[in-house]
N, C-alpha and C positions, 0 to 999 in steps of 0.2 A: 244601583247607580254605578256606573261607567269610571272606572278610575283612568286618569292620564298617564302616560309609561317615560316622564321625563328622566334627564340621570340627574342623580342624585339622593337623598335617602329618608325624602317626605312622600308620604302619599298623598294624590295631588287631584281631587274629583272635579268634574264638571261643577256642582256645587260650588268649590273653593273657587274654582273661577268666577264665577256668577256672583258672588259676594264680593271679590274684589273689584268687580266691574259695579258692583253698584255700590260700591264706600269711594272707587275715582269720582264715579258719576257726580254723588248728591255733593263729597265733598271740595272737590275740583272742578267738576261739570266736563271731566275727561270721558272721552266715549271711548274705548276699549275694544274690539271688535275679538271676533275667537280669533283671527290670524299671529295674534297679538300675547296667546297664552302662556309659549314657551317663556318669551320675553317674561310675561308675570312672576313664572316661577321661578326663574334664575333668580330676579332682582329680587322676589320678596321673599326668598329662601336663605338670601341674604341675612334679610332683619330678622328671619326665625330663630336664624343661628347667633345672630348678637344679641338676642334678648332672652337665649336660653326657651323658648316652648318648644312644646316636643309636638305642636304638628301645625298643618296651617290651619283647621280648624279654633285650635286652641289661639293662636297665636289673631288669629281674626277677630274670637272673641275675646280676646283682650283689648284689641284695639278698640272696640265698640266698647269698653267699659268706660267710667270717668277716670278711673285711674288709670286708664291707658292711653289717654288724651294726647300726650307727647309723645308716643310712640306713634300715635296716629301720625303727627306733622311727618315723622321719619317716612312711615309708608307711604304717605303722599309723595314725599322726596326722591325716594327711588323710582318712584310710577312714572315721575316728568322725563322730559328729552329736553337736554341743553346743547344746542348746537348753535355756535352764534362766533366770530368774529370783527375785528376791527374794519369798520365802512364796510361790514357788509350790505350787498345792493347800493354799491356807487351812486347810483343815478338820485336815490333817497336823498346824499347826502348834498349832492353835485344841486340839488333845486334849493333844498335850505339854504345854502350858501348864494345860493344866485336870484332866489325870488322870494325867499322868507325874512332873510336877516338882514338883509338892504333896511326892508320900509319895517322894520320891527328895531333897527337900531333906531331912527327917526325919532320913533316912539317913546323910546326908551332915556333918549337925550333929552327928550321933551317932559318928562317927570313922569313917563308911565311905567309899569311894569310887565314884564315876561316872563312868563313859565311854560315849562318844556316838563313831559312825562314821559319816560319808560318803561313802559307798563308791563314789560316783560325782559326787565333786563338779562337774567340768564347772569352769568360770569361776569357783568360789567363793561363787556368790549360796546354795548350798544351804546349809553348812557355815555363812556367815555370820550368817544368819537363823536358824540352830540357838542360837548364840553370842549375840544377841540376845533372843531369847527366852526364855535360860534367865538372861542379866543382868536382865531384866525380871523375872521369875518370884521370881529368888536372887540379890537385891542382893550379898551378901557371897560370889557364887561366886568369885571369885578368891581369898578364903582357903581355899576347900576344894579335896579332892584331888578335882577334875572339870577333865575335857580333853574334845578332839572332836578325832580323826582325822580330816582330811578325804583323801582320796584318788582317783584316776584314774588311768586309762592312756595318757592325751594330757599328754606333759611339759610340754608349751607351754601347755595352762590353769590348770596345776595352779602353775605359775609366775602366770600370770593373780592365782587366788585369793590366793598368797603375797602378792604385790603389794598385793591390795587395793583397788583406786581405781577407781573406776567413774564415768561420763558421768551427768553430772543426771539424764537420763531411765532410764536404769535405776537410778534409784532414786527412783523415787514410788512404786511398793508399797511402800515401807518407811514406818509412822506416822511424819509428823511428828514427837513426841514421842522416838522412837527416835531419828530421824535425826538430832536435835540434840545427843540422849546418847552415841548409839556410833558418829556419824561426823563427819567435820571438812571444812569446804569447802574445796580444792585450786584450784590454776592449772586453768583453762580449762572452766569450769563441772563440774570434778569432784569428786566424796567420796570421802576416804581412809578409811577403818578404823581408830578410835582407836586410842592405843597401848595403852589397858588390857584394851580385850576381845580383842586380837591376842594374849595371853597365854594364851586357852583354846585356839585352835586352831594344831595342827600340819598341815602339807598333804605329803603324799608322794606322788609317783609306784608305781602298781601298778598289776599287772594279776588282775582277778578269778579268771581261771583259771590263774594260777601258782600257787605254793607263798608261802602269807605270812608273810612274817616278824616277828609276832608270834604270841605266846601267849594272850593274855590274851583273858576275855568284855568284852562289851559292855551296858550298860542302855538303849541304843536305836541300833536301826541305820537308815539311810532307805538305800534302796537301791532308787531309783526311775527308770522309764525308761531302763532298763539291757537287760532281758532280753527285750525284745519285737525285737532284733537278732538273736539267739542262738536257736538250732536248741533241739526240748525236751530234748534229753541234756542238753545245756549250760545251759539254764534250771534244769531239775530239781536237776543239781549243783550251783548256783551256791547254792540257796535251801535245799539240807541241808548246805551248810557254815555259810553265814551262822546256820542257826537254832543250829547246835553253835554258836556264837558268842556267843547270846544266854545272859545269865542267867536262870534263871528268874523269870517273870513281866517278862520285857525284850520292847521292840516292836521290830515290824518294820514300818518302813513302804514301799509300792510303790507304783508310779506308777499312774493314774487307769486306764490301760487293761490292768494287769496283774491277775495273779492269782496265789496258788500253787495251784498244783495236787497236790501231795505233801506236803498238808498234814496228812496222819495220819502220817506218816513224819518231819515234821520236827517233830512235836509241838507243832503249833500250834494256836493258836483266832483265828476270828476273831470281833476284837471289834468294828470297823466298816468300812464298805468301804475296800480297801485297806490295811485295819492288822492286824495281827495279833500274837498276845499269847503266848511261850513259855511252857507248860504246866510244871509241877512245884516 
């Protein structure tokens, strides 16, 4: 068997890769491809050295035992890519505010309720700027019954977004005008996350391809730069639960280089690039 020649001072087989391609797969529904190996080893040569095994074998088969369970989440954690900022993809945010939150305050004034999901919040900049833009839009949303889920399957940012606080420079996409409404300046050139708009969002730990433990629809879900990791079984799945998810006439928004593709099957329309609008 072909050993890999990375630096560093494990030795690193086609095998070791091929098992870590298939514990992203089953457990995350992450597709892996070989271009992707170096990456492997750096990140998970990482957790070999923080948990003490002495190869990536060993270290593998740990994580497939039950008591390596929690180390599994870790390796999962370093496998993900969190890339995400405040409003990113403008145009996402620019239609919420202009064609969602109009006739969904209506609603809401009217004794209904609204929920918003971040199905991949990453660090929290997603979910945030959800929360913002709907306090801009629905000054009085804190009396009404509207929440936003935010969620991931990296414990460790989804703590991130709990927390809240971010470095000066990731937060200049945020207006002026916002930033002085919904954040507070902190020790060491950082913003916290006021405490009033920390009241719409909750952030949980999940993973998209488990079983979720909730019940309830959604009136907008973002669910962006998620499935262009994921093989199309696992894309396709992922995008006819989320549309069961939507209420009728609920959006779905996806990242800039996505698509659905099973979009007669999940009963949707699009109504401009990357959004799309549950039918019925």
């Amino acid at each position: 068997m072909m050993n890999m020649e990375p630096q560093g001072g494990f030795s690193y087989s086609e095998a070791d890769f091929r098992r870590v391609q298939e514990i992203a797969r089953q457990e995350a529904g992450i597709s892996l491809p070989i271009s992707k190996r170096s990456l492997v080893f750096s990140r998970v040569s990482r957790r070999i050295r923080a948990t003490g095994r002495a190869s990536f074998r060993d270290y593998l088969d740990y994580v497939s035992m039950r008591e390596g369970q929690e180390e599994l989440k870790e390796l999962i954690c370093v496998l993900t890519t969190n890339v995400t900022q405040f409003f990113r993809e403008k145009s996402h945010f620019e239609h919420l505010e202009t064609h969602v939150l109009p006739q969904l305050g209506q609603k809401l004034r009217a004794g209904g309720r609204g929920r918003f999901w971040s199905a991949a919040c990453s660090t929290g900049q997603e979910p945030w700027s959800m929360a913002m833009s709907i306090m801009a839009e629905l000054p009085d949303a804190l009396r009404m019954d509207l929440k936003i889920l935010a969620t991931d399957i990296n414990h460790a940012v989804v703590e991130t977004g709990r927390i809240g606080q971010y470095p000066g420079e990731e937060v200049q996409s945020v207006p002026q005008r916002w930033r002085d409404a919904y954040m507070e300046p902190v020790e060491m050139a950082q913003f916290s996350m006021a405490r009033e708009i920390r009241r719409l969002v909750t952030f949980r730990q999940l993973n998209l391809n488990r079983d979720w433990p909730f019940k309830g629809q959604f009136d907008v879900i973002f669910c962006r730069n998620v499935v262009i990791y994921f093989d199309d079984e696992t894309r396709n799945a992922l995008w006819k639960r989320l549309a069961e998810r939507l209420v009728p006439g609920g959006f779905l928004y996806v990242g800039h280089s996505e698509r659905v593709d099973c979009i007669r099957e999940c009963h949707l329309e699009a109504v401009a690039p990357t959004i799309y609008m549950k039918k019925g």
